[in-house]
C-alpha positions as CSV (number, residue, x, y, z in Angstrom):
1,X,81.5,89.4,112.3
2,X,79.9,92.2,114.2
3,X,80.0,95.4,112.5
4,X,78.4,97.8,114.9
5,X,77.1,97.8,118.3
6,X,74.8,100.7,119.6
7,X,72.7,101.0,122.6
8,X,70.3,103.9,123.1
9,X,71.0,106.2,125.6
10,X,68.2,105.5,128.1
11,X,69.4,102.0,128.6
12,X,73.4,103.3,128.8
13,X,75.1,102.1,132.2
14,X,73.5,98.9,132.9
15,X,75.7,96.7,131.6
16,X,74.0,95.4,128.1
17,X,76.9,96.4,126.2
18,X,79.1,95.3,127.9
19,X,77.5,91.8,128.2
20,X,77.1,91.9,124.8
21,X,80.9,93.0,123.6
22,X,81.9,90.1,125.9
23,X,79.8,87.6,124.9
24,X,80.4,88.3,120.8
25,X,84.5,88.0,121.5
26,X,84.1,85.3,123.9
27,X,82.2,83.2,121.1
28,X,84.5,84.7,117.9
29,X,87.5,83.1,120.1
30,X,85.1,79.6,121.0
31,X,84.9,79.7,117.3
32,X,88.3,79.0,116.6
33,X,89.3,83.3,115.7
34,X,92.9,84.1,116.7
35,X,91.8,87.8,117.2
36,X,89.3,89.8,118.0
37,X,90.1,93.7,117.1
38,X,88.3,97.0,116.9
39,X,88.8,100.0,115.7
40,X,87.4,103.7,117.5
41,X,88.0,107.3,116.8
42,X,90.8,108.5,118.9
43,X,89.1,111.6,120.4
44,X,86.3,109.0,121.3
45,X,87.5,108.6,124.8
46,X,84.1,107.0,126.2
47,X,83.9,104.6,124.1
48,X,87.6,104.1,124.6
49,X,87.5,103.8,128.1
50,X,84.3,101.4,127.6
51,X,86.2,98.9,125.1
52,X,89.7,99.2,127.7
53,X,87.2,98.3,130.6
54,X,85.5,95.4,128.8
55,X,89.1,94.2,128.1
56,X,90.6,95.3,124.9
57,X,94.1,96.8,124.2
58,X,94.8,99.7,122.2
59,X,97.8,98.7,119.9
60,X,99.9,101.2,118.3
61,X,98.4,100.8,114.9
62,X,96.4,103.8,114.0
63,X,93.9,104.1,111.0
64,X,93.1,107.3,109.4
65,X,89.8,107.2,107.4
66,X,88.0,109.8,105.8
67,X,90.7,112.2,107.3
68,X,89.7,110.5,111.0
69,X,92.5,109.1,113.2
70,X,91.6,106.0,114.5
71,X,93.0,103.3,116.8
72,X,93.0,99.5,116.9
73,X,92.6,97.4,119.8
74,X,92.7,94.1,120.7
75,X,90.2,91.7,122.9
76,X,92.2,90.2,125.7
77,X,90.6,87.2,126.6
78,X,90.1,87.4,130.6
C-alpha cells in the first residue's frame, strides 16, 4: 500500500511521477489486487487531471473528511 506520493517542484513535469503511479498499480494488480483506487480533493484539479492522465477514473463516490470533499478514482489498467 502506497500512502503518499510527492515530488518536489523542481523535478515536476518530467515524468517521475507518473512512472512511479504506474509502476506501483501495475505491480498492486501483478500482485493479485482487484483494485487499485485513490482518493484527491475535489478542488485539486492538477492533481486530478494528473491521476485521469496516468489512467485513473473518477467514480461517483465522494468522501468528505475533515469537512473536505473528496473523490475516488479507480486505476484502469492500460
Amino acid at each position: 500500500m502506497c500512502c503518499y506520493l510527492y515530488v518536489i517542484p523542481e523535478e515536476r513535469a518530467k515524468g517521475y511521477g507518473t512512472n512511479m503511479v504506474k509502476q506501483a498499480c501495475n505491480q498492486a494488480i501483478n500482485d493479485g489486487a482487484n483494485l487499485v483506487s485513490l482518493i484527491v480533493a475535489k478542488d485539486n484539479y492538477r492533481a486530478r487531471k494528473f491521476y485521469q492522465n496516468v489512467g485513473f477514473i473518477e467514480t461517483q463516490t465522494k468522501i468528505i473528511k475533515s469537512g473536505k470533499e473528496f473523490l475516488v478514482s479507480e486505476y484502469l489498467n492500460s
